[in-house]
C-alpha positions as CSV (number, residue, x, y, z in Angstrom):
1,X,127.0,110.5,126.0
2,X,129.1,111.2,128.7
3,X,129.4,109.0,131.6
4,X,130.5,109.1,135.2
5,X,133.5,106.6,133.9
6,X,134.6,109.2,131.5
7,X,134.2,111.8,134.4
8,X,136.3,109.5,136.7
9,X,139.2,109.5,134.0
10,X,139.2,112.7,132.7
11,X,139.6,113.5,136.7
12,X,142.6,111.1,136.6
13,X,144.3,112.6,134.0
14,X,144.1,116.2,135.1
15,X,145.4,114.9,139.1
16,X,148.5,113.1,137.1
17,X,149.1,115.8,135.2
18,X,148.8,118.8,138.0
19,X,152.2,119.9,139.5
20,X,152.5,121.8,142.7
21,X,154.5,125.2,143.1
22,X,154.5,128.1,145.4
23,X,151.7,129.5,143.5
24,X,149.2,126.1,143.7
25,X,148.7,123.3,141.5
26,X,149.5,123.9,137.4
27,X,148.7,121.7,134.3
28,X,151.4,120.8,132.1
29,X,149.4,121.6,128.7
30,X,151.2,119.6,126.8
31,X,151.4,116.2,128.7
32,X,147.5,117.2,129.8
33,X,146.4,117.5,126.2
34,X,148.5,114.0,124.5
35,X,146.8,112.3,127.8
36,X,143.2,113.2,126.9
37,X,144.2,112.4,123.2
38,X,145.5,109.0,123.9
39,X,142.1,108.6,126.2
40,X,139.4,109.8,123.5
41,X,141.0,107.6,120.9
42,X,141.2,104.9,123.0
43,X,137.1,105.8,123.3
44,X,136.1,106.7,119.9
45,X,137.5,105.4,116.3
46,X,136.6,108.3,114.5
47,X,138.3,110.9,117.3
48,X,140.5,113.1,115.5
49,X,143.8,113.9,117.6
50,X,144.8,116.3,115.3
51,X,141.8,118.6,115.0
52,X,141.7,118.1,118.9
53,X,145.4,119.4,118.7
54,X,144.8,122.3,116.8
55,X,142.1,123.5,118.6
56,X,143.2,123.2,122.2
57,X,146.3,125.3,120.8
58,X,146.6,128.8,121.1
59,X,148.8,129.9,118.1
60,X,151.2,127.6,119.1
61,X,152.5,129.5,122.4
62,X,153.1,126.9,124.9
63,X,151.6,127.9,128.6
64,X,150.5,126.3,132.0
65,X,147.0,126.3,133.4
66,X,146.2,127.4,137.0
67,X,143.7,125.1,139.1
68,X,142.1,127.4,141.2
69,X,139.2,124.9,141.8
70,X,138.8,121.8,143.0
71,X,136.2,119.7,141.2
72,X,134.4,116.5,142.7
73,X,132.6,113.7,141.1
């Protein structure tokens, strides 16, 4: 289950991870998705970074997200 301390974290990790431009905030993919790997690990013994790897990749073509929304907890 989910909790609001896993909510509070994964919020962390996407604000140190978010880099203004001209355009509005981005997320590094590739520091965003090793962050939330090191996290679940650190949460779960039997997490599996590199199935998590493979399928937060898109045929290996490296690209930044947009943050259009703000979410709060």
């Amino acid at each position: 289950m989910v909790t609001r301390k896993d909510f509070e974290r994964i919020a962390e990790i996407i604000r140190s991870n978010s880099k203004g431009n001209s355009d509005g905030p981005i997320l590094i993919k590739k520091h965003f998705v090793q962050d939330l790997i090191d996290y679940f690990s650190e949460e779960n013994i039997s997490f599996d970074p590199d199935k998590f790897r493979l399928a937060c990749s898109d045929n290996n073509i490296s690209f930044t997200l947009r943050i259009d929304d703000e979410v709060e907890f």
